[in-house]
ZADO-1210 file (C-alpha; in nm, 4 decimals, padded with zeros to 6 digits):
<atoms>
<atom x="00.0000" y="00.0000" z="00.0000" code="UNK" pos="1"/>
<atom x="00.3030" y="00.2436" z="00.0689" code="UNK" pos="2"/>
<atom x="00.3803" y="00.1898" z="-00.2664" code="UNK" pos="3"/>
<atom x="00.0261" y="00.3164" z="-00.4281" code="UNK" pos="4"/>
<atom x="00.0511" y="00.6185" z="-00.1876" code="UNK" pos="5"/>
<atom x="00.4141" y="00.7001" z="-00.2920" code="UNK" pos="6"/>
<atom x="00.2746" y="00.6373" z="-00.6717" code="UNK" pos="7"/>
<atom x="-00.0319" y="00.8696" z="-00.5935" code="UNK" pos="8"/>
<atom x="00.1866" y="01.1246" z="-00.4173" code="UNK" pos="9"/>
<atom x="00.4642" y="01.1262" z="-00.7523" code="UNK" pos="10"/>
<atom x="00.1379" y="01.2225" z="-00.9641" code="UNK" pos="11"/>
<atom x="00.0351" y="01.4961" z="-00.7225" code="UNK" pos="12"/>
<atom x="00.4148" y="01.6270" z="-00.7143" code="UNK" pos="13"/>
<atom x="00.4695" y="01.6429" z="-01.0728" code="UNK" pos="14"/>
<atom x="00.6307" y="01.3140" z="-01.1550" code="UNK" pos="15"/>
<atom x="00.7984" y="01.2851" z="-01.4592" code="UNK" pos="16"/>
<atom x="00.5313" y="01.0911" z="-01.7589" code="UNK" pos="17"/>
<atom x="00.5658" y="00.7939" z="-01.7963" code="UNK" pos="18"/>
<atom x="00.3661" y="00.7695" z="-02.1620" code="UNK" pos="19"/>
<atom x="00.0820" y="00.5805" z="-01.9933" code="UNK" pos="20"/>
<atom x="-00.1132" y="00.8555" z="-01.9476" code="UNK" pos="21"/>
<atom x="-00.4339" y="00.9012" z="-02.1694" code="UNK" pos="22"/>
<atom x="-00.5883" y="01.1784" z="-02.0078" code="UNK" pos="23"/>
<atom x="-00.5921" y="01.5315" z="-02.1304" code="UNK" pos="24"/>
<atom x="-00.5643" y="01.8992" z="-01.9298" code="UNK" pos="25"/>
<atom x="-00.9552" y="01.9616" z="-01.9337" code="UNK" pos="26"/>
<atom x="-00.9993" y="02.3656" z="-02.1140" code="UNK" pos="27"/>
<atom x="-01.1791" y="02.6128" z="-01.8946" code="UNK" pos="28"/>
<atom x="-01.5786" y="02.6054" z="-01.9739" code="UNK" pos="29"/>
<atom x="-01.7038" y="02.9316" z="-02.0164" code="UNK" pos="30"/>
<atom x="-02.0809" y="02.9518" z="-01.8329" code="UNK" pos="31"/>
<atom x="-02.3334" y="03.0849" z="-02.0532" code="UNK" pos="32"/>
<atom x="-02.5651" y="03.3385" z="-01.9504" code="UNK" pos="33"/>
<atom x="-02.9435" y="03.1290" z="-01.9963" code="UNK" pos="34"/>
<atom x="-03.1639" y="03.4429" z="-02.1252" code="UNK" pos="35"/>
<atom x="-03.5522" y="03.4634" z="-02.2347" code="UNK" pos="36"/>
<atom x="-03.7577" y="03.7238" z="-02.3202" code="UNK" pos="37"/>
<atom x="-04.0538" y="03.5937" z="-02.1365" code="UNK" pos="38"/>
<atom x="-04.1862" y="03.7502" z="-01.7763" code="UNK" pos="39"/>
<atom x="-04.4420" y="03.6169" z="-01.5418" code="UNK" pos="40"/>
<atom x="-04.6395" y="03.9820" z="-01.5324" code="UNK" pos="41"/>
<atom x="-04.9205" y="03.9643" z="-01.6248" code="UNK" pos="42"/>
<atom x="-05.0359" y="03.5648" z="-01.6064" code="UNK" pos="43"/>
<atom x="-05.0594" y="03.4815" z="-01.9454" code="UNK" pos="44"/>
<atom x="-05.3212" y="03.1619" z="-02.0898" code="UNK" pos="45"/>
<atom x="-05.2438" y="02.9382" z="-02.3857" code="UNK" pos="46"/>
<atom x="-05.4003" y="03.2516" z="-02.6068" code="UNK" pos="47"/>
<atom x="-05.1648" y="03.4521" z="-02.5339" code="UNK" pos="48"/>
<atom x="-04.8425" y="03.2390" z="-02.5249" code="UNK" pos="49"/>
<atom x="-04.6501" y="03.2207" z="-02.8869" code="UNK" pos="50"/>
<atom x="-04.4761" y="02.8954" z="-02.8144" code="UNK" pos="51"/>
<atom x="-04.4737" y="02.5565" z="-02.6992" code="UNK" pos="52"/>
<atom x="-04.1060" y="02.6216" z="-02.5110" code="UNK" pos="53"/>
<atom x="-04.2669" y="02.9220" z="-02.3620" code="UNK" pos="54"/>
<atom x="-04.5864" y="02.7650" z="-02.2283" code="UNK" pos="55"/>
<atom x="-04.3332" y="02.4872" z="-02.0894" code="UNK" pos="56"/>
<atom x="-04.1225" y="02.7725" z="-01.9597" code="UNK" pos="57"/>
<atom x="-04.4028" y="02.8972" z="-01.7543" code="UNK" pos="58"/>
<atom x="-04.5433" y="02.5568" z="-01.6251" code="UNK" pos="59"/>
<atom x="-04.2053" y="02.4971" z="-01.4862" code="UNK" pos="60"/>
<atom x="-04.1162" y="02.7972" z="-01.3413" code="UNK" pos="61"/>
<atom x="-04.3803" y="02.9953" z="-01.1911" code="UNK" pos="62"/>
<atom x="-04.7289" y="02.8372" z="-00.9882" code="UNK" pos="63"/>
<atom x="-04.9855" y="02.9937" z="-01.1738" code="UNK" pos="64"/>
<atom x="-04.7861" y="02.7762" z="-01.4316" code="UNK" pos="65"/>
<atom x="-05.0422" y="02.4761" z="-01.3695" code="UNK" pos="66"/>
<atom x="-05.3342" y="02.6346" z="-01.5334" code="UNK" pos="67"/>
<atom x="-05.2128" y="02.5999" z="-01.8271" code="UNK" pos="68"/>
<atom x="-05.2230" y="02.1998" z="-01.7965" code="UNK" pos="69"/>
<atom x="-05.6056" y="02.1746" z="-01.8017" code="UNK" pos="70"/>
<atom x="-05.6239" y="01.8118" z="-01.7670" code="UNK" pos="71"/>
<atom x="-05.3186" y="01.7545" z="-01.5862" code="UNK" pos="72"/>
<atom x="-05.0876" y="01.5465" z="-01.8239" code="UNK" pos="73"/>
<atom x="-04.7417" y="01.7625" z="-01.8147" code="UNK" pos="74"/>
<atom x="-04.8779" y="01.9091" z="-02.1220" code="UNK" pos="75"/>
<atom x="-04.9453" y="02.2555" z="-02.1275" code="UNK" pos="76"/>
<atom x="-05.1480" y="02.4488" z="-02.4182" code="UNK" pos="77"/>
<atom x="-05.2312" y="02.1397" z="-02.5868" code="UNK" pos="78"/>
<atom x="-05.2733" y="02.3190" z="-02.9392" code="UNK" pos="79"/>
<atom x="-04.9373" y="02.4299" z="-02.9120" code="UNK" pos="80"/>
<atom x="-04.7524" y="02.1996" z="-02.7794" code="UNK" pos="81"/>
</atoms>
């Protein structure tokens, strides 16, 4: 076991490569900003929504959300979505 830990400790100090390495320095991921247009003022009703994304959008984020999922199958604005 000594030996594993010295082994482990050699990677962690910047051992020398041995060629058996495979992996690859992972590149720094840039977070992108998640933006929409939509608001939850006013409530809006299937009507007035332009979008099947958007009627999901508002199911999922906001309570009054629900009402547009009449008969309550995760499906909201039916003739939209």
């Amino acid at each position: 076991m000594g030996r594993v830990v010295s082994s482990a400790l050699g990677l962690v100090r910047g051992a020398p490569d041995n060629g058996l390495s495979t992996s690859k320095p992972l590149g720094l991921v840039t977070p992108r900003a998640l933006t929409q247009s939509w608001s939850c003022q006013p409530r809006r009703t299937c009507p007035q929504i332009g979008s099947c994304e958007e009627a999901n959008w508002y199911l999922n984020n906001y309570s009054w959300g629900g009402k547009l999922d009449r008969d309550g199958d995760g499906i909201p604005c039916e003739r939209l979505c």
